[in-house]
C-alpha positions as MATLAB code, in Angstrom:
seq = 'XXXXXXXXXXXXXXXXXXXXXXXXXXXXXXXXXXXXXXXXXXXXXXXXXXXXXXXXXXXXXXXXXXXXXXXXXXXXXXXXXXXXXXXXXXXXXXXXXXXXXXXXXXX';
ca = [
     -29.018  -23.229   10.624;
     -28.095  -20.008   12.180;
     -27.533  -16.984   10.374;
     -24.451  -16.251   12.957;
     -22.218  -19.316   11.957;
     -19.710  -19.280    9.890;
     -19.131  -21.690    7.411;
     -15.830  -21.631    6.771;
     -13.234  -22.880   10.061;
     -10.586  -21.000    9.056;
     -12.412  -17.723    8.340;
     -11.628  -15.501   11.211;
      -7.436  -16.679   10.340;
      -7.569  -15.571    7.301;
      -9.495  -12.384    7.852;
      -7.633  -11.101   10.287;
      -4.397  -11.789    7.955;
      -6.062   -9.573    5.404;
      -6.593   -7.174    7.334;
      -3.002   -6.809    8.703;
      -1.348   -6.975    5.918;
      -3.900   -4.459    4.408;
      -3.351   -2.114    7.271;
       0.309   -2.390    6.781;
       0.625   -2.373    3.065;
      -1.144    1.426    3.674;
       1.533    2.431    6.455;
       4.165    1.505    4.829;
       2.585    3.770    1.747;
       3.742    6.892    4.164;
       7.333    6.052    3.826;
       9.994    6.826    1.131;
      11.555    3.576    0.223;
       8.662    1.741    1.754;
       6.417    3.219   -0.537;
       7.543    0.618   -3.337;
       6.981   -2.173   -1.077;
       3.088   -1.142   -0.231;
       2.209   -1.687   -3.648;
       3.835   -4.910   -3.340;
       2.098   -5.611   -0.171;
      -1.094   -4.545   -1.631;
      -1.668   -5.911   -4.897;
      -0.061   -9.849   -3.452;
      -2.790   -9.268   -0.602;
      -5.520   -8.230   -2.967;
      -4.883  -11.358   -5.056;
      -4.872  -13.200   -2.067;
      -8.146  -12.282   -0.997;
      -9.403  -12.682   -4.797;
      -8.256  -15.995   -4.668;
     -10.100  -16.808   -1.095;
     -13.554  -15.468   -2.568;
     -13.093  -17.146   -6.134;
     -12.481  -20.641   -3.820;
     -15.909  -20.498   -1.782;
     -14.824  -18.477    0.782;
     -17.247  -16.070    2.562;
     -17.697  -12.730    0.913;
     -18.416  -11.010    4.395;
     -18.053   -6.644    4.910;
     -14.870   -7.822    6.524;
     -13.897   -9.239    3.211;
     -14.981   -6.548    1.394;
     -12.911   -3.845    3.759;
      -9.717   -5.518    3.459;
      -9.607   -5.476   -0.239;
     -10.580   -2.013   -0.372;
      -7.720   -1.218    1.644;
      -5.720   -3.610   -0.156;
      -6.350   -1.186   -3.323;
      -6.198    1.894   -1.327;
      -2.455    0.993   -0.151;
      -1.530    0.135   -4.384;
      -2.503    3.719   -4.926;
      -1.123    5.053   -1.907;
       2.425    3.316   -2.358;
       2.187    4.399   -6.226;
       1.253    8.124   -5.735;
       3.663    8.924   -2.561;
       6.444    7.260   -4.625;
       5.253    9.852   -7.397;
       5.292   12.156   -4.628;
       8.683   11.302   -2.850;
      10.527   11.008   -6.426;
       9.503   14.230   -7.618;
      10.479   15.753   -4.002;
      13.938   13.861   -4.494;
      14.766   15.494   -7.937;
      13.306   19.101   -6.092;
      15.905   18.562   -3.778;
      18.586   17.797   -5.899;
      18.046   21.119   -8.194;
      18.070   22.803   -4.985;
      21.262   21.853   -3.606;
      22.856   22.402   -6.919;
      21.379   25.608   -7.532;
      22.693   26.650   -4.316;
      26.068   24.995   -5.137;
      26.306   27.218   -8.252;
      24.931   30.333   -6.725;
      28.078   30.455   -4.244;
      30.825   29.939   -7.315;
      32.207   33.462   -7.936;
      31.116   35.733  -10.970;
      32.915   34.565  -14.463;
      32.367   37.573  -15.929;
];
């Protein structure tokens, strides 16, 4: 047997599925809203993949990079919407301290 052949038929399929929805899960981690749905993305294509390897699938580097950016986009998507919350209520105070710094003096 060859050390090039791949067992499993539907290997390169599912790989490549991994690996897009990896790739997306972490650029949808850049965006506001979207931030919520990476970690979505990420953890349901981290199972995924947990799944594949726990059923006899092959445990190839390929494997092995698209969970690690499955994880990367969970903690991307949870610390930008950290990030984009906290920038949210920044803006907020700002646009009310503004508001309140045009009102004449009560005094």
């Amino acid at each position: 047997m060859d050390n090039n052949t791949i067992m499993d038929a539907q290997y390169e399929e599912k790989a490549s599925g991994f690996l897009k929805k990896a790739i997306a899960g972490l650029v949808c981690a850049a965006f506001p809203v979207a931030s919520i749905v990476a970690i979505f993305i990420g953890t349901g294509n981290h199972k995924a993949i947990v799944d594949y390897v726990a059923s006899g699938g092959i445990h190839t580097p390929k494997i092995k990079t698209c969970a690690a950016l499955s994880k990367g986009a969970i903690f991307a998507g949870i610390a930008m919407t950290i990030i984009y919350a906290i920038y949210f209520i920044y803006m907020i105070l700002v646009v009310l301290a503004l508001a309140f710094s045009t009102l004449p003096n009560q005094n």
